[in-house]
N, C-alpha and C positions, 0 to 999 in steps of 0.2 A: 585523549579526551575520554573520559568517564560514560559511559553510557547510559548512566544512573543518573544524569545531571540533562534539565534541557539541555537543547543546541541554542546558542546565539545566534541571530539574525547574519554578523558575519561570520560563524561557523559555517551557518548552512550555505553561506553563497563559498567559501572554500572550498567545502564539500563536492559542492556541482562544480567548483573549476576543477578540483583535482581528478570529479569524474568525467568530466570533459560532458554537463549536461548543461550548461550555460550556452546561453542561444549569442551567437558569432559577435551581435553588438556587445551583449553584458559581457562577453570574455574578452573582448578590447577596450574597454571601458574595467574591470578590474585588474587585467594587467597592466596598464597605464597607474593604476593606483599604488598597484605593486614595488613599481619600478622607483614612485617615490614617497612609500611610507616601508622605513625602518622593522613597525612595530608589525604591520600589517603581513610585511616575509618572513619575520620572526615566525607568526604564528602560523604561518602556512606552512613551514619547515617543519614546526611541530605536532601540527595534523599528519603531516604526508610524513614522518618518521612513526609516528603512534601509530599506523596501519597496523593489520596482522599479518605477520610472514606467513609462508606459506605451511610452512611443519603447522604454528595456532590454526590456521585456516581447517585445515585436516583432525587436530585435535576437536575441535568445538562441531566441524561437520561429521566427527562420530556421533557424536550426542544429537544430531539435531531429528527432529520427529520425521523422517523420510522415510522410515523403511516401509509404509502403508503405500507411500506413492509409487515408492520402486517395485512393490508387489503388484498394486494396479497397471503399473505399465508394461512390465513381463506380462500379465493376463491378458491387455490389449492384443501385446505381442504375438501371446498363439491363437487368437480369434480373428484372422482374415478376414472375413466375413462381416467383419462389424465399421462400417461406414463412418466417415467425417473422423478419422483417425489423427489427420492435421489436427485440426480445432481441438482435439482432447488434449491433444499432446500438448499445444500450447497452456490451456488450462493448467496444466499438471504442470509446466513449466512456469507460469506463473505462483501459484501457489508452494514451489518452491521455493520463489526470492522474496515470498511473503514470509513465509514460516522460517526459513533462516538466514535471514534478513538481512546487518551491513557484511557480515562474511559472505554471503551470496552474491553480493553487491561488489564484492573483492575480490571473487575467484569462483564465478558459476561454471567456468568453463572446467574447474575441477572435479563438480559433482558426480558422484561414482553410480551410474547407472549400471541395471545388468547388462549382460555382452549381448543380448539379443536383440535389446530393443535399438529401434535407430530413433534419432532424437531430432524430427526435420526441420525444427527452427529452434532458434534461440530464444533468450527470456526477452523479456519484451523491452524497450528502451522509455517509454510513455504511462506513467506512473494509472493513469486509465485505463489502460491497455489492462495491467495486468491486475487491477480489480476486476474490472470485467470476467476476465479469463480465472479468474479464483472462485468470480461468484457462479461462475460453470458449475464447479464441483456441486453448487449448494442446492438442494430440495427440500420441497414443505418438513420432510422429518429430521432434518439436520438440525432446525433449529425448536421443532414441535416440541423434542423430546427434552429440552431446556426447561426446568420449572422456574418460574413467575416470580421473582425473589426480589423485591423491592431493595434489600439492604446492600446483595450482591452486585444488583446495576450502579447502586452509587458508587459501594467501591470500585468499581469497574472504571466508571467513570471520574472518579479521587483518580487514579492512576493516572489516565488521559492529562486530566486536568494539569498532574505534576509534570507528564514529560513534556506538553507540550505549549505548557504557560495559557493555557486558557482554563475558562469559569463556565464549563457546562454545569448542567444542571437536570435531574429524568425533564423535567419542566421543558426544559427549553429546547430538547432534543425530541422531543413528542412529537407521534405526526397521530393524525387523526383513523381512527378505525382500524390501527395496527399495535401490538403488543411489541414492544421492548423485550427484546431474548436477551441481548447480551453484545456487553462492550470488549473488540480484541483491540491489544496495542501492537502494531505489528512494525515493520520494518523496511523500508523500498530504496534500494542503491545507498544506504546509509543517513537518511532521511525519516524520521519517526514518522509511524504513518497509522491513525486508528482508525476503526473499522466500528461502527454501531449497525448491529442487526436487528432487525423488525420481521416479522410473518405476519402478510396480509392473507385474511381470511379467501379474497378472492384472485389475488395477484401473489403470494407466494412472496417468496423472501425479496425483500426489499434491503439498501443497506445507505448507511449517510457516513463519508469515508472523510476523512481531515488530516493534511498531508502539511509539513513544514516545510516549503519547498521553498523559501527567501525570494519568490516570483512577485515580478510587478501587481497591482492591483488588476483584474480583470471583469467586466460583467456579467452576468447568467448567460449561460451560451446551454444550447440545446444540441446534444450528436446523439449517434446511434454506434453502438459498440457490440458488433453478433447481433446477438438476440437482444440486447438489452438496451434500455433508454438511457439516457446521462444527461444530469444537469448540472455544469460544473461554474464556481469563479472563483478568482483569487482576491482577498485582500490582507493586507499586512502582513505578505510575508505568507501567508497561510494559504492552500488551496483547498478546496471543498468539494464535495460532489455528493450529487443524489441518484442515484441506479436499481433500474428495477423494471420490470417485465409489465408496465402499467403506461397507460397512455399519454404520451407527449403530454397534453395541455393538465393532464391531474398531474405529472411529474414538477410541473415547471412550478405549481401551486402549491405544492411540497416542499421544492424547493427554495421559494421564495419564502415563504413561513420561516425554513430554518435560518436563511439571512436575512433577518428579523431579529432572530431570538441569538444568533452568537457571536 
């Protein structure tokens, strides 16, 4: 499957069976399907042979943007002294299956760290989880130093729009008293997954994340992920979430705004 092309609504639930992230009902309920649509194991034969072998895997993880993360983790490395070493790591572990994305999703257990660092968990299994732990890395001058470019967020957001069959709009993604930096299209278990960042003046980077995860419909649901607030739900196929270092009841009014407008 082309990676240049949306996913299909039954693409993506392939996708979570082949990664085994279908929750126990939906994977007895599409293996029952399985068993008797022709067309249906066709195409899952042809998902789960288009994977990339392991030599691709290694090929495309020379190229991918790590070698800034494996510098930072060797420096954690020789600084003992520097506290909540878990939590970074995790971070760092996140932000790797963000940045190289369904190959990471294929084979994280390959990623070639230096020999010194130990790596005390894994990447995370919970598509939240490891925004969260990405929006770690981020401070006020990550995205301060981003100039203001009205033509560049559209195209950012044209992008969005193609991979993932939706009609945002700057309009419609706007939240009140915060500046639009910049749309990333990124990547989670094989799963397109975009990223809109915002700098609030008083709260610091905010971000509004939209994940094609083929999940039932769900309602606004409010958690707490670290540091950070989360308001997430699903519908059509689509999951949403709004995170950011700002107080539960202005989160959930942000949040609600934007499922409104998409």
């Amino acid at each position: 499957m082309s990676m240049q092309e949306p996913l299909s609504s039954i693409d993506v639930e392939i996708t979570g069976y082949l990664d085994g992230e279908l929750e126990p009902e939906a994977r007895q309920a599409f293996e029952e399907r399985l068993a008797g649509d022709a067309g249906l194991h066709a195409r899952c034969d042809a998902l789960a042979r288009g994977r990339p072998d392991a030599t691709a895997f290694d090929l495309l993880l020379d190229e991918a943007p790590r070698q800034r993360l494996a510098a930072m983790l060797a420096e954690a490395a020789r600084s003992p002294s520097r506290p909540a070493r878990t939590g970074w790591y995790r971070a760092a572990a996140a932000a790797i299956v963000l940045i190289v994305g369904g190959v990471a999703g294929f084979a994280i257990a390959r990623l070639a760290l230096p020999a010194e660092v130990e790596v005390v968990q894994g990447p995370p299994e919970n598509w939240r989880v490891a925004v969260a732990e990405y929006m770690d890395l981020y401070t006020d001058e990550t995205l301060s130093v981003i100039s203001d470019d009205p033509a560049q967020r559209e195209a950012e957001l044209a992008a969005v729009n193609r991979k993932l069959s939706l009609a945002l709009s700057p309009e419609a993604v706007a939240l009140p008293g915060m500046a639009l930096k910049r749309t990333e299209l990124l990547d989670f278990r094989g799963m397109p997954l975009a990223q809109v960042a915002y700098l609030s003046p008083s709260d610091g980077p905010v971000a509004f994340c939209i994940i094609a995860n083929g999940k039932p419909d769900t309602p606004l649901t409010l958690e707490k992920q670290g540091d950070w607030n989360v308001g997430f739900w699903n519908a059509g196929g689509v999951g949403y979430m709004v995170i950011g270092k700002i107080a539960p009841a202005t989160l959930e009014a942000l949040a609600k705004g934007l499922e409104s407008h998409v």
